[in-house]
N, C-alpha and C positions, 0 to 999 in steps of 0.2 A: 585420753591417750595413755596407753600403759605408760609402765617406767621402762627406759632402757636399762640394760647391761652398764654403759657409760655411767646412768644417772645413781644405781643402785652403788658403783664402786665409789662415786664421788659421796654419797651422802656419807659411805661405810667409813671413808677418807678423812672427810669435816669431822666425823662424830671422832674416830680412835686417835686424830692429829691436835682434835682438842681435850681430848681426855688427858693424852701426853705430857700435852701442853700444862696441864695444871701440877702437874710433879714437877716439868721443867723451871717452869715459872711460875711458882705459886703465888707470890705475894700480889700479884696484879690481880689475881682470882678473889683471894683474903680481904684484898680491898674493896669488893662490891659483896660482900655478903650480908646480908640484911643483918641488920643489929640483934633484931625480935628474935633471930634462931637461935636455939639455946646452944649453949658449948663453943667451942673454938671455931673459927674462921678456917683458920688451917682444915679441921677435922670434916667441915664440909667443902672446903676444895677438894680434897683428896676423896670424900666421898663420891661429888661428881665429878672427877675424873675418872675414878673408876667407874660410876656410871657411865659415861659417854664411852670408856672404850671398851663395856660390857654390849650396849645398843651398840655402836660399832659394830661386833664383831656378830652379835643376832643379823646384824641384817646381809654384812657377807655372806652368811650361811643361807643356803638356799632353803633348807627346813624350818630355818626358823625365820626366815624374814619376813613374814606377815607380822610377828607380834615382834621382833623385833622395832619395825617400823613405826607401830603404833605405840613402845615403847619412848621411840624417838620423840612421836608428836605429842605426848606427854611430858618428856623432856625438857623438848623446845618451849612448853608452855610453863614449865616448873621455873626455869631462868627467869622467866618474861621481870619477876621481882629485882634480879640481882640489875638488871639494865636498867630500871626504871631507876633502880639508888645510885649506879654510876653515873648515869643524866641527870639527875638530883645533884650529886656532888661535885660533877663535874661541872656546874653550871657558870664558874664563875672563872674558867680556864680559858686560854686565848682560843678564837674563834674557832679552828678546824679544831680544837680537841672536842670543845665543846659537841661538835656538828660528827664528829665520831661516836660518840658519844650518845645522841639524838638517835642517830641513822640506823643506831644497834635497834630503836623499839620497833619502828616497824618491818625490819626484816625478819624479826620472828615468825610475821604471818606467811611468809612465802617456802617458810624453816619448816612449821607448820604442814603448809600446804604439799611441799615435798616429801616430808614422811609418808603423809598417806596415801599421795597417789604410789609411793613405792610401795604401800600396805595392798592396795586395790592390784597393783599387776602379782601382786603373789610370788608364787616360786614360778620360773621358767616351764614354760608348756601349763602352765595353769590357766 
């Protein structure tokens, strides 16, 4: 089933609401950045924020949201690291943070899953 209209504006929504989100709130980002990456924590939050509100704003566009999208589902699988360290580290926090914490790994696939059907319906009338 294509993507709607609805579904294309909510992905475009999650992606630029959390890209924001990493200027607003950085240190919560800072904290799950894998150790192994070189340079500051900051320097890649602030990287994928702008990431996320660059794919945000590819897939509002109607010309560009095929690769937008597939952008996205690149995206969503580039974090898949930062969650597994937050669940890592998180392991030993009272139950619900912990279970926050869990629930982030496998929503990825359906994070996934939604870019590309947004990739597959293309631009409107395609």
């Amino acid at each position: 089933m294509p993507a709607s209209t609805t579904s294309v504006r909510l992905l475009s929504g999650l992606l630029i609401g959390a890209g924001v989100a990493h200027f607003a709130a950085p240190r919560q980002f800072d904290a799950i950045v894998p150790r192994s990456l070189p340079g500051s924590p900051r320097t890649w939050t602030h990287l994928s924020g702008v990431a996320e509100i660059a794919v945000g704003a590819a897939i509002a566009a109607p010309s560009t949201r095929r690769a937008g999208a597939l952008a996205a589902a690149g995206l969503f699988t580039a974090v898949f690291p930062a969650n597994v360290k937050m669940a890592y580290d998180w392991r030993h926090r009272p139950a619900p943070l912990r279970a926050v914490a869990l629930a982030r790994l496998p929503l990825q696939v359906p994070l996934v899953l939604w870019a590309l059907r947004v990739r597959r319906a293309g631009t409107p009338g395609s």
